[in-house]
NULO-490412 format. One line per 3 residues: their letters; for each residue z, x, y of C-alpha. Coordinates in nm, 3 decimals, decimal comma. Layout:
! residues N
A = Z X Y | ...
END
This chain:
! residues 162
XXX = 0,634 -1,743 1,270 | 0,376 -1,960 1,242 | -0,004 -1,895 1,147
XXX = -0,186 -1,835 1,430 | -0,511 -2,082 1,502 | -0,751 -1,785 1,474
XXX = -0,649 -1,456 1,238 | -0,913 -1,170 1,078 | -0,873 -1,181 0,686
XXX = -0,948 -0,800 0,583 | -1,022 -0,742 0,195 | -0,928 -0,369 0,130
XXX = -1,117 -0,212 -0,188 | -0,932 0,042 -0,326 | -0,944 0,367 -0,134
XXX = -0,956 0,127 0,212 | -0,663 0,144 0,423 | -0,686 -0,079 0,764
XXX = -0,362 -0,096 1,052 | -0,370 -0,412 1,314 | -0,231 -0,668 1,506
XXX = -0,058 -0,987 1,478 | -0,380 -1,199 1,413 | -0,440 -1,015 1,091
XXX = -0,359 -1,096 0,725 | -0,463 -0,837 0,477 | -0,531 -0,892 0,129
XXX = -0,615 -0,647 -0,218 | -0,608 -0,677 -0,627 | -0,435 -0,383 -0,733
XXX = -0,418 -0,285 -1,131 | -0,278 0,135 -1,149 | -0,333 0,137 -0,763
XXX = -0,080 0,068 -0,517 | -0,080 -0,054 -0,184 | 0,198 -0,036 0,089
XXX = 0,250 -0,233 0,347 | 0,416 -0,140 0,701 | 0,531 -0,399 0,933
XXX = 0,655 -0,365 1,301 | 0,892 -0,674 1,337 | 0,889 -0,630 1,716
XXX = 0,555 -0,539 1,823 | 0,372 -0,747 1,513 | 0,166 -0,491 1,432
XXX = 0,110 -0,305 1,095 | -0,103 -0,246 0,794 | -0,149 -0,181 0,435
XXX = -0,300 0,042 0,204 | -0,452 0,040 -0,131 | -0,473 0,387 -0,318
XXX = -0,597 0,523 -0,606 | -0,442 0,878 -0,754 | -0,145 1,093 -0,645
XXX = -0,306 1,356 -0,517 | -0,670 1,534 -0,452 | -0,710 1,813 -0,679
XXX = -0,966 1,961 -0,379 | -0,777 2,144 -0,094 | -1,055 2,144 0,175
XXX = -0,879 2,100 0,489 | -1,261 2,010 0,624 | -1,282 1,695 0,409
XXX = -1,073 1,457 0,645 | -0,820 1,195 0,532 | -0,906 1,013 0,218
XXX = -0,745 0,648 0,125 | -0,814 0,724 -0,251 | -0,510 0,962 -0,247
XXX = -0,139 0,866 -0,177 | -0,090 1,182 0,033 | -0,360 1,090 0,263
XXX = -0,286 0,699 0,318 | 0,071 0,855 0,427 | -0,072 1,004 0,615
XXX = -0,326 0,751 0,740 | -0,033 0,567 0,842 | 0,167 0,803 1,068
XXX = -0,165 0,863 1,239 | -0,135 0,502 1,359 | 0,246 0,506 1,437
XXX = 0,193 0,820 1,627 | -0,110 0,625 1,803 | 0,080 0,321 1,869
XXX = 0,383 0,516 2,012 | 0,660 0,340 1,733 | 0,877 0,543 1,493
XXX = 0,886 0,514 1,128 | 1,205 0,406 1,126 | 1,091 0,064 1,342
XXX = 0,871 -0,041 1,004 | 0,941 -0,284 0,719 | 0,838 -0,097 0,459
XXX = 0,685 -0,222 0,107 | 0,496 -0,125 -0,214 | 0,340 -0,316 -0,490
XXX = 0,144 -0,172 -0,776 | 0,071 0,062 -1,065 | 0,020 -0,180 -1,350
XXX = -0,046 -0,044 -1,671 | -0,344 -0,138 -1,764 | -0,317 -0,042 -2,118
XXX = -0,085 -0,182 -2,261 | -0,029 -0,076 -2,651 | -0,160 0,298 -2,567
XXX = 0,056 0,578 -2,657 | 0,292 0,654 -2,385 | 0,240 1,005 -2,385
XXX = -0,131 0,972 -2,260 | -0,139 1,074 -1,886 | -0,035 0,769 -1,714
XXX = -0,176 0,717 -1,294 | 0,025 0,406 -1,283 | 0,387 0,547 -1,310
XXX = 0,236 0,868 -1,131 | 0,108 0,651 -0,882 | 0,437 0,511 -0,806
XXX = 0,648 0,794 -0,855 | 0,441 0,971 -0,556 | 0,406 0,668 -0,310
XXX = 0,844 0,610 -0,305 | 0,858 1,019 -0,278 | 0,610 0,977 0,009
XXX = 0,781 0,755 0,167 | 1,126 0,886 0,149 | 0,980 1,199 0,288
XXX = 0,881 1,099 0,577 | 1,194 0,861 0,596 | 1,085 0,489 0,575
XXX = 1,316 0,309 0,383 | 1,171 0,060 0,120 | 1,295 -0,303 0,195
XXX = 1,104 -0,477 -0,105 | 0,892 -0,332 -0,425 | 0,706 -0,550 -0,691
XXX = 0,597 -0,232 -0,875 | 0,526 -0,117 -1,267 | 0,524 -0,332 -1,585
XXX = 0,144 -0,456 -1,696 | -0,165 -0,619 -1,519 | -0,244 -0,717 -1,201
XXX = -0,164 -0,821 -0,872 | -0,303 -0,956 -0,610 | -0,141 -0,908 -0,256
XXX = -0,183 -1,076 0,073 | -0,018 -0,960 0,400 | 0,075 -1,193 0,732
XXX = 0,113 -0,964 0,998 | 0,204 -1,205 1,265 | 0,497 -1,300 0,988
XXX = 0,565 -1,006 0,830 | 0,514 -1,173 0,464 | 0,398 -0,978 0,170
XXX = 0,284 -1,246 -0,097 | 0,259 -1,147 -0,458 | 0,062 -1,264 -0,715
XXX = 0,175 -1,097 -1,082 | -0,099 -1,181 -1,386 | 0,066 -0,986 -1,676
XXX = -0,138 -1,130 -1,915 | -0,470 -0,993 -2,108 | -0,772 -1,201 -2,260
END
């Protein structure tokens, strides 16, 4: 599909997390963090987001959903299928993410990257979207941008340090 002749260009810092319609591209840099992207094919509508650790250590229920944690953004998500009246099942699913961004440091230190990742494909699987495409891992950055009239996840790798 082509690009429409008006769209909205959201920028999502990390802990953002935004869900819209088929005039919408989405973009993010993501180093540890990882973003995932959701994509109705039929109803062109979807979103992306861009989180930061696992897990909250804090269990107040009170505290609402948070976009920093992988747990919530799942959750962040359904809210939005559930909303829309779609099934998880109807999404192209992606993720893209957790860099190292130390590259050289012992492998033993506590690593948010890999933890990162490990948690966002359990997530998913949970709640049983099925991962078409992953650019995930390995060191440095990307940056990600997301057509939602398309569909298209575009991935920019830098794996290099100055």
């Amino acid at each position: 599909m082509s690009t429409p002749g008006f769209y909205v260009d959201i920028f999502l810092q990390p802990g953002e997390f935004y869900f819209g319609d088929r005039e919408t591209r989405i973009r993010t840099v993501l180093g540890s963090c990882v973003s995932i992207t959701m994509w109705h094919p039929k109803k062109h509508i979807g979103g992306m987001c861009h989180y930061m650790l696992p897990k909250s250590k804090k269990h107040d229920h009170k505290r609402g959903l948070d976009g920093r944690y992988a747990e919530d953004s799942l959750q962040l998500f359904l809210r939005e299928i559930k909303k829309t009246h779609t099934h998880t099942h109807d999404y192209e699913v992606k993720i893209f993410g957790g860099g190292n961004q130390f590259p050289g440091q012992d492998r033993r230190v506590f690593s948010v990257s890999e933890q990162n990742v490990d948690i966002g494909r359990h997530l998913l699987e949970e709640h049983g979207f099925d991962i078409r495409s992953e650019h995930l891992g390995g060191v440095g950055h990307r940056n990600i941008m997301f057509d939602l009239w398309s569909g298209d996840v575009w991935v920019k790798h830098v794996d290099q340090f100055i």
